[in-house]
N, CA, C and O atoms as CSV, one atom per row, in Angstrom:
chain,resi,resn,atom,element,x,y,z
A,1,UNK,N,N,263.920,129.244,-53.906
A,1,UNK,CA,C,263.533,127.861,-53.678
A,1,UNK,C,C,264.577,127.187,-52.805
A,1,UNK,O,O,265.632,127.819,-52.768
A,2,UNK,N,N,264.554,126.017,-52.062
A,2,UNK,CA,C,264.803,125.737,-50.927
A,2,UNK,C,C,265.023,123.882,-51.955
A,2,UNK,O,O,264.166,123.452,-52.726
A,3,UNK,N,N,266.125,123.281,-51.684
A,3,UNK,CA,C,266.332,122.092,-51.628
A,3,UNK,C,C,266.534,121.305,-50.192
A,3,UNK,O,O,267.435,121.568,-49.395
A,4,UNK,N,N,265.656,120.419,-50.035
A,4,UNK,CA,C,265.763,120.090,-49.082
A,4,UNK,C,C,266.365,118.453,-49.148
A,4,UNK,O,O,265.844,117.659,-49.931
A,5,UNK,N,N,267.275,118.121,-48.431
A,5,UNK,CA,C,268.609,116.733,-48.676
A,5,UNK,C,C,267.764,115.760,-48.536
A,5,UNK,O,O,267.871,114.817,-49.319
A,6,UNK,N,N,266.580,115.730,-47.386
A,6,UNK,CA,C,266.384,114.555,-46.895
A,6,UNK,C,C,265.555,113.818,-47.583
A,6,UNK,O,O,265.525,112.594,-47.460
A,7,UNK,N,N,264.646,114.604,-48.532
A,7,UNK,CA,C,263.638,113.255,-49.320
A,7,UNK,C,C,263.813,114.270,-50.757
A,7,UNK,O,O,262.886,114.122,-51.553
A,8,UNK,N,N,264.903,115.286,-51.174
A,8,UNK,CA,C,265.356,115.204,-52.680
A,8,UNK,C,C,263.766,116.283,-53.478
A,8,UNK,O,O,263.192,116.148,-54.558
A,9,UNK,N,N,263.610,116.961,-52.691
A,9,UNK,CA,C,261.932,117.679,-53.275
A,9,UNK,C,C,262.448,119.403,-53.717
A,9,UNK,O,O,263.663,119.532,-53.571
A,10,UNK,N,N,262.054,120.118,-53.992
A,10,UNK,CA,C,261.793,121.871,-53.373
A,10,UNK,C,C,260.658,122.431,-52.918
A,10,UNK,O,O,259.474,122.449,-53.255
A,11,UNK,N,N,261.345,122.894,-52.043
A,11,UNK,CA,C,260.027,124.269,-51.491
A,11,UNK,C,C,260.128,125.353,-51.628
A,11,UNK,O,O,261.136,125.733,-52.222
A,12,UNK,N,N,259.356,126.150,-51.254
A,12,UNK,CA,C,259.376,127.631,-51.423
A,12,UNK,C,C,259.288,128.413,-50.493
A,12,UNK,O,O,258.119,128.767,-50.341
A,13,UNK,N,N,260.251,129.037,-49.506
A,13,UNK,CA,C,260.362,129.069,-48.369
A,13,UNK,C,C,260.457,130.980,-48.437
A,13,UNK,O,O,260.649,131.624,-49.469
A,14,UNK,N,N,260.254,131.575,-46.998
A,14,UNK,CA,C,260.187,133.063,-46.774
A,14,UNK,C,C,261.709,132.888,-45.950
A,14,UNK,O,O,261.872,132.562,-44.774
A,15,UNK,N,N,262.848,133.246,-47.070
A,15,UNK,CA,C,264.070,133.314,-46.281
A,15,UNK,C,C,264.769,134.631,-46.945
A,15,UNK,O,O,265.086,134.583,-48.133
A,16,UNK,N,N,264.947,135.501,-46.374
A,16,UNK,CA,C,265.138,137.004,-46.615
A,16,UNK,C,C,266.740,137.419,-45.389
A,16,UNK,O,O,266.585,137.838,-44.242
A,17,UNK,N,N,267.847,137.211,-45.905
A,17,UNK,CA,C,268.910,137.412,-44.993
A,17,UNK,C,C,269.815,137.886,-45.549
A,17,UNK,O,O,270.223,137.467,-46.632
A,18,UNK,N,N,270.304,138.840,-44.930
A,18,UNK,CA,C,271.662,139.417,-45.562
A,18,UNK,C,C,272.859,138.878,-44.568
A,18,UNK,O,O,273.879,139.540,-44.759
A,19,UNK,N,N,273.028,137.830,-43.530
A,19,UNK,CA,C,274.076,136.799,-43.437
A,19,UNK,C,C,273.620,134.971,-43.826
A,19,UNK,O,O,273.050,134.638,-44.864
A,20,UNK,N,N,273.852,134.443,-43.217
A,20,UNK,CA,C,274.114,133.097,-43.587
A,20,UNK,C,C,275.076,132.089,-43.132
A,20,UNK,O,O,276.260,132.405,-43.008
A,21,UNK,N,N,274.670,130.908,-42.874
A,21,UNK,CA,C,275.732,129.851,-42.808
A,21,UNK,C,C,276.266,129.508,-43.722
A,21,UNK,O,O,275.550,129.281,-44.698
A,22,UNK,N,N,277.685,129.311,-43.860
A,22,UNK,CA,C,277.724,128.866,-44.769
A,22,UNK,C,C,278.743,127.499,-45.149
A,22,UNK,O,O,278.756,126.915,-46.233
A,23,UNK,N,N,279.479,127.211,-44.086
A,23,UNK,CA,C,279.670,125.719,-43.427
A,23,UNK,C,C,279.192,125.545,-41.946
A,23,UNK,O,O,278.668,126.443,-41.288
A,24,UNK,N,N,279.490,124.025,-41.423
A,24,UNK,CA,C,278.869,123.866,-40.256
A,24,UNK,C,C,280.242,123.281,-39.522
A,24,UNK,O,O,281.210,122.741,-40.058
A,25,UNK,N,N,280.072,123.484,-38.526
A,25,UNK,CA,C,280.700,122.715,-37.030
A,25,UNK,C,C,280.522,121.550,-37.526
A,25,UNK,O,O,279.785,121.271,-38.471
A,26,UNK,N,N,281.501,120.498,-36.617
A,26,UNK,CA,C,281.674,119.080,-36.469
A,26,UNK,C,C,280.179,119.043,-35.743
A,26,UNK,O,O,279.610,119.949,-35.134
A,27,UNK,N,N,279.730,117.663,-36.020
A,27,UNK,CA,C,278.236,116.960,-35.667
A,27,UNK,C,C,277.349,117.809,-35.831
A,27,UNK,O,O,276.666,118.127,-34.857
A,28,UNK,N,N,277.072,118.522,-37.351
A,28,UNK,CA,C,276.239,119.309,-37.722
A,28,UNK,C,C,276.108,118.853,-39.369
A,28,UNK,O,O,277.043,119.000,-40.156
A,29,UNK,N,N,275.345,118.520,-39.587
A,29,UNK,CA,C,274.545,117.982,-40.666
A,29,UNK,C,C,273.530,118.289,-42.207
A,29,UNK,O,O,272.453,117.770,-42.502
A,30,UNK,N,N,273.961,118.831,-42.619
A,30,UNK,CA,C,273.072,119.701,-43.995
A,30,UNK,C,C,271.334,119.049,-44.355
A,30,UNK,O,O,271.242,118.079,-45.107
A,31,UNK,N,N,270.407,119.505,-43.916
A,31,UNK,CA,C,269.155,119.213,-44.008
A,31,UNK,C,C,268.622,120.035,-45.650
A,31,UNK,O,O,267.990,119.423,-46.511
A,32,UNK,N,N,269.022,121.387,-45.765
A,32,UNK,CA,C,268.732,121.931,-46.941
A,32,UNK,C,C,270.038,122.842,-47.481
A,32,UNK,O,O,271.176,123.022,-47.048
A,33,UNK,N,N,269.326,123.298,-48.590
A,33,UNK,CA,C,270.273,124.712,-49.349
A,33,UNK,C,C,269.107,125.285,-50.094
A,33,UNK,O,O,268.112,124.864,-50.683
A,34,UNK,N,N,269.681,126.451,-49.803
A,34,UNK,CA,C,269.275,127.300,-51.364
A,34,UNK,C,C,269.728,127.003,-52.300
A,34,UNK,O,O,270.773,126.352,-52.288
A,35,UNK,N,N,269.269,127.274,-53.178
A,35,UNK,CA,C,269.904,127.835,-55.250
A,35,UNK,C,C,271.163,128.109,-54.989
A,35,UNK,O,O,271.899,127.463,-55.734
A,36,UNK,N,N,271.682,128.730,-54.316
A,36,UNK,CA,C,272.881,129.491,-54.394
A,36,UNK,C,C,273.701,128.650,-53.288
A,36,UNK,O,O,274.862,129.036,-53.158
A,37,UNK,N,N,273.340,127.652,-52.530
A,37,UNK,CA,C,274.253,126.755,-51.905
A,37,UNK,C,C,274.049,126.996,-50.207
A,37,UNK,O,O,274.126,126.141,-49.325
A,38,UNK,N,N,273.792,128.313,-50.085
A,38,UNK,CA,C,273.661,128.735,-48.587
A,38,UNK,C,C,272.821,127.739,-47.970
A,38,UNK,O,O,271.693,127.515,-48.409
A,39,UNK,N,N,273.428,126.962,-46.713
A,39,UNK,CA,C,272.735,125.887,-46.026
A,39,UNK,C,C,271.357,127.080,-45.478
A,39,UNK,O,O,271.399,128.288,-45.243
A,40,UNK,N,N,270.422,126.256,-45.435
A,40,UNK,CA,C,269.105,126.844,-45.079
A,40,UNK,C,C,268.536,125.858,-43.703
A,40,UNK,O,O,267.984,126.474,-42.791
A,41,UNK,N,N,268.647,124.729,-43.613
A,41,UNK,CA,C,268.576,124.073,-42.288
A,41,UNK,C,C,269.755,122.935,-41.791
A,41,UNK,O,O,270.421,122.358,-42.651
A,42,UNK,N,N,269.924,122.705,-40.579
A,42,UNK,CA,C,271.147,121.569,-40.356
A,42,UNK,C,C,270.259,121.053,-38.994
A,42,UNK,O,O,269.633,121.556,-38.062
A,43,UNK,N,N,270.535,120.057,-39.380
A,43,UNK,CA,C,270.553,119.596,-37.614
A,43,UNK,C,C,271.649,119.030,-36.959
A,43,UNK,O,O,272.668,118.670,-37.549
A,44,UNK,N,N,271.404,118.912,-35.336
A,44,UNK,CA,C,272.806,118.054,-34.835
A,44,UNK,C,C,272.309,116.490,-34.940
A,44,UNK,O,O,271.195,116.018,-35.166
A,45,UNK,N,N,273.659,115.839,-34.671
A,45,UNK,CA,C,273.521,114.385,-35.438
A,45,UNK,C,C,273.518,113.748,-33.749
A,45,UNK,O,O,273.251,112.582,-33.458
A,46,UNK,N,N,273.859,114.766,-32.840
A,46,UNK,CA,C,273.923,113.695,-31.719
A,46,UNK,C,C,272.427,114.092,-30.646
A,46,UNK,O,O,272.272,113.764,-29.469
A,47,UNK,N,N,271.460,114.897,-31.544
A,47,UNK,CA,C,270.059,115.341,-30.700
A,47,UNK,C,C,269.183,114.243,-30.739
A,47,UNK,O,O,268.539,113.856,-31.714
A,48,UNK,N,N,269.204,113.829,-29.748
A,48,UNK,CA,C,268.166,111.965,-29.405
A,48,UNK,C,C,267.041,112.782,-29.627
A,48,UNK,O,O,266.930,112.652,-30.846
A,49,UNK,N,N,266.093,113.566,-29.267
A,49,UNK,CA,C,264.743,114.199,-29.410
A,49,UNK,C,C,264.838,114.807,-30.839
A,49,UNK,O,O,264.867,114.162,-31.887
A,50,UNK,N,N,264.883,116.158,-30.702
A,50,UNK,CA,C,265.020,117.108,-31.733
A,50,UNK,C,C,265.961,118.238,-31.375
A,50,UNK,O,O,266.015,118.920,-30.352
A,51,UNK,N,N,266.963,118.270,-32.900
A,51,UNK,CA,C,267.704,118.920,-33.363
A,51,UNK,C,C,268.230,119.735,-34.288
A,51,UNK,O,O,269.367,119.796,-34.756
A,52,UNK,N,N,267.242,120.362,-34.493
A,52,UNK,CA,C,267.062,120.850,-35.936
A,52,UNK,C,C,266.889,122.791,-35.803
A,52,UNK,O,O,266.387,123.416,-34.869
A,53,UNK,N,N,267.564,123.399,-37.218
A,53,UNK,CA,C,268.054,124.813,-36.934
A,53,UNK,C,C,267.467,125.090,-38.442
A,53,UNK,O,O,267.764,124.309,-39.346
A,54,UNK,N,N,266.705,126.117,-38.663
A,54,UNK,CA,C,266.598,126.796,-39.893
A,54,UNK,C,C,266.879,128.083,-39.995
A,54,UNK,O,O,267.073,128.692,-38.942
A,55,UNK,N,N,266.973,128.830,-41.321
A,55,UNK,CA,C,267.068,130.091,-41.514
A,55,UNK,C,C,266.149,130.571,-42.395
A,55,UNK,O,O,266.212,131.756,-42.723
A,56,UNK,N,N,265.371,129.911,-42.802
A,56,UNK,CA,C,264.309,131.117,-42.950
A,56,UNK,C,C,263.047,131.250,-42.225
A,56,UNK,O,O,263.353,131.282,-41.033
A,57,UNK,N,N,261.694,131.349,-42.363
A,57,UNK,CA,C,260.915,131.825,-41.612
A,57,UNK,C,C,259.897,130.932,-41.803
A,57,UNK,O,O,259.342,130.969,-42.902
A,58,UNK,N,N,259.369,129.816,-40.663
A,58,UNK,CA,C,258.428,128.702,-41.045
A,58,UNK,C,C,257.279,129.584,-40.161
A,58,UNK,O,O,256.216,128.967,-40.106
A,59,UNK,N,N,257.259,130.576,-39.626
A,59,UNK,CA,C,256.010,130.831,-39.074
A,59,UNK,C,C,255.300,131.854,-40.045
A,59,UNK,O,O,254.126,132.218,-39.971
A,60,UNK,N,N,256.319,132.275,-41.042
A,60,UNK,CA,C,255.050,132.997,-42.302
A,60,UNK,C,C,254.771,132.370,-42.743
A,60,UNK,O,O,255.503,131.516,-43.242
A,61,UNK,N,N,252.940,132.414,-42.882
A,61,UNK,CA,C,252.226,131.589,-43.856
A,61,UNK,C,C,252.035,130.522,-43.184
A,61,UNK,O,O,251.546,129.619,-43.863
A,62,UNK,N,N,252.274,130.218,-41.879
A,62,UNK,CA,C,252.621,128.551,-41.382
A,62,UNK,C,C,251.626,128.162,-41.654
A,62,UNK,O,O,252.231,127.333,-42.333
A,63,UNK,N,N,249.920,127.748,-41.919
A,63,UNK,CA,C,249.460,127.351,-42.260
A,63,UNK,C,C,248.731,126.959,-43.335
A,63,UNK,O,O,247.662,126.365,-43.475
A,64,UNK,N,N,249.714,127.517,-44.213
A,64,UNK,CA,C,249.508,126.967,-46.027
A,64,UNK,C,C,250.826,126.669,-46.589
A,64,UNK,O,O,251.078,126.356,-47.753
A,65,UNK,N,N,251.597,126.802,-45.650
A,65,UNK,CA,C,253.076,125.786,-45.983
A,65,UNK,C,C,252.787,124.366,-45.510
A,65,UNK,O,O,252.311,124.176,-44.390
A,66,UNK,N,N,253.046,123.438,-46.284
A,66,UNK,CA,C,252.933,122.525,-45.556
A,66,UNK,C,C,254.499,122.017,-44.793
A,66,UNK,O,O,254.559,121.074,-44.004
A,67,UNK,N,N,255.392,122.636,-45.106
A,67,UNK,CA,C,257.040,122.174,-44.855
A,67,UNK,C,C,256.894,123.009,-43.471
A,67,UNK,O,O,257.618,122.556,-42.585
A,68,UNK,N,N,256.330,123.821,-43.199
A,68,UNK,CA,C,256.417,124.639,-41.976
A,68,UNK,C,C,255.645,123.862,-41.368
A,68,UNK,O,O,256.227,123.560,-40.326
A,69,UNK,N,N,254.235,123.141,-41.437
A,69,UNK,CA,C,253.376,122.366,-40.432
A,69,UNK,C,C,254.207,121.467,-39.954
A,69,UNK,O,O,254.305,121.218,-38.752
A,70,UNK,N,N,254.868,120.911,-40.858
A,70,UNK,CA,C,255.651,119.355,-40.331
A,70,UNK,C,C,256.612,119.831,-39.396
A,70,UNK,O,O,256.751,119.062,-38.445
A,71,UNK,N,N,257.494,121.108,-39.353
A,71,UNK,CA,C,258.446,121.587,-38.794
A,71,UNK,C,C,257.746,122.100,-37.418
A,71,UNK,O,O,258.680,122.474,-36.709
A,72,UNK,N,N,256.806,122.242,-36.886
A,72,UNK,CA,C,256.057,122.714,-35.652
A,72,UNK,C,C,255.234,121.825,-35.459
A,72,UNK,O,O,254.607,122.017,-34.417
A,73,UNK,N,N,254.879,120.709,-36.133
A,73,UNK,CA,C,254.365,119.275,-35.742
A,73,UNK,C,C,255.523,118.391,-34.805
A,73,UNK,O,O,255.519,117.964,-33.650
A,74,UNK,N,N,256.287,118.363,-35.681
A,74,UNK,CA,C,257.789,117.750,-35.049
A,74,UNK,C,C,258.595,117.975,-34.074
A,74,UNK,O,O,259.358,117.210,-33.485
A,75,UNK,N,N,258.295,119.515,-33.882
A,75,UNK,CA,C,258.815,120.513,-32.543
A,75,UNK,C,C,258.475,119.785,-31.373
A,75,UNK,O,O,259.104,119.018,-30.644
A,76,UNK,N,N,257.348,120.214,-31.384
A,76,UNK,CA,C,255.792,119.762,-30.449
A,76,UNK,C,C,255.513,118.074,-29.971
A,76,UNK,O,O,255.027,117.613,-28.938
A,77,UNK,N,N,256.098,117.355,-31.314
A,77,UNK,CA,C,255.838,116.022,-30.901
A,77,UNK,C,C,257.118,115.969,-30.036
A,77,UNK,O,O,257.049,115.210,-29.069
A,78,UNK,N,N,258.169,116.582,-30.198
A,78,UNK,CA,C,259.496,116.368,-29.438
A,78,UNK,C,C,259.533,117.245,-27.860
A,78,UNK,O,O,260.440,117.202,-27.029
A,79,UNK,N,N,258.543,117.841,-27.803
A,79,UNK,CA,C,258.439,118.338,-26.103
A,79,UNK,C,C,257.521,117.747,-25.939
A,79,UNK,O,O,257.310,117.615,-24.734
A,80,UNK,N,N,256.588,117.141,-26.733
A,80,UNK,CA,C,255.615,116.219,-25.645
A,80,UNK,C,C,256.730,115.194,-24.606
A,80,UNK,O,O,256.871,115.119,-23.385
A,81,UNK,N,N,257.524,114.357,-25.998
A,81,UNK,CA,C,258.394,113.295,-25.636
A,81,UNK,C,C,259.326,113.985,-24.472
A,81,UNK,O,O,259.601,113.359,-23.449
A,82,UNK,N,N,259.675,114.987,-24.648
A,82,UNK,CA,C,261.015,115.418,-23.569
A,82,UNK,C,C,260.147,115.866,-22.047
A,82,UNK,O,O,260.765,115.756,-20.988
A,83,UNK,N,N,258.950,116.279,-22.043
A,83,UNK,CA,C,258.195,116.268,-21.141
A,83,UNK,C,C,257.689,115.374,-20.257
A,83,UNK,O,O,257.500,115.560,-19.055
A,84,UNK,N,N,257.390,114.000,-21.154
A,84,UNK,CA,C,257.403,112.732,-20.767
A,84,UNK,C,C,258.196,112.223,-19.729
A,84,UNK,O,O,258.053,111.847,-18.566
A,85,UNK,N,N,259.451,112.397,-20.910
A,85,UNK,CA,C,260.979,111.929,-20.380
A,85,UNK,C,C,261.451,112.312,-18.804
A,85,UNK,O,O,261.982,111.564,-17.983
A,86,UNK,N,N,261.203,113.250,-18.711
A,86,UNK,CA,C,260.944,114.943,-17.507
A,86,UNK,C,C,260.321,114.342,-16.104
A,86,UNK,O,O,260.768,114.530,-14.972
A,87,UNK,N,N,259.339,113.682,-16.427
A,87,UNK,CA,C,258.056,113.045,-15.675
A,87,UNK,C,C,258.398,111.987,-15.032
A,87,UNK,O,O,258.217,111.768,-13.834
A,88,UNK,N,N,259.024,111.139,-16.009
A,88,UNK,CA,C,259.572,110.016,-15.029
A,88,UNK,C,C,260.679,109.627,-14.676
A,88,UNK,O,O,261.083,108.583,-14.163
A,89,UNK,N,N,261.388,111.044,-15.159
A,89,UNK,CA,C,262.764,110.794,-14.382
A,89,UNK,C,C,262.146,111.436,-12.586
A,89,UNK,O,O,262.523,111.040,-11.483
A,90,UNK,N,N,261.360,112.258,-12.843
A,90,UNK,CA,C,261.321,112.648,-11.174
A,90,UNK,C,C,260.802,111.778,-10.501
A,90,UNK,O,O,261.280,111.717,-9.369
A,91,UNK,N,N,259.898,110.962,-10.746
A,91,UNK,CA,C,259.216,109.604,-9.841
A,91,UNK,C,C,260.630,108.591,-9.547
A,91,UNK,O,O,260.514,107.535,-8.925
């Protein structure tokens, strides 16, 4: 099971690793842990779009996870925006 910091819930995530993070760099941020403490996602604190890093596997099952939809919803909404961004910097 997977604690995740930002809204205090668990999930149940496909994370199968024999390494791990297990502190972070300066402007790196704890999003989850496992049971056992191993950070499972971080993001950077200075990514204006999206910044976000996991370790286990949101594309198994991705469509009966719902923690994986939001995580490739959010991707996606963030290259629309950076695509945007892209667009009118060249005009």
């Amino acid at each position: 099971m997977l604690w995740l910091a930002t809204d205090h819930k668990q999930y149940q995530v496909n994370s199968l690793h024999q390494q791990g993070v297990k502190t972070l760099a300066p402007g790196l941020s704890i999003e989850a842990t496992a049971s056992d403490g191993l950070i499972e996602a971080f993001r950077i604190d200075a990514a204006s779009i999206f910044g976000y890093a996991v370790q286990w596997h949101p594309e198994w099952q991705y469509g009966s996870k719902p923690l994986s939809i939001a995580i490739f919803k959010a991707f996606r909404e963030a290259c629309m925006q950076y695509k945007l961004h892209r667009q009118k910097e060249s005009f």
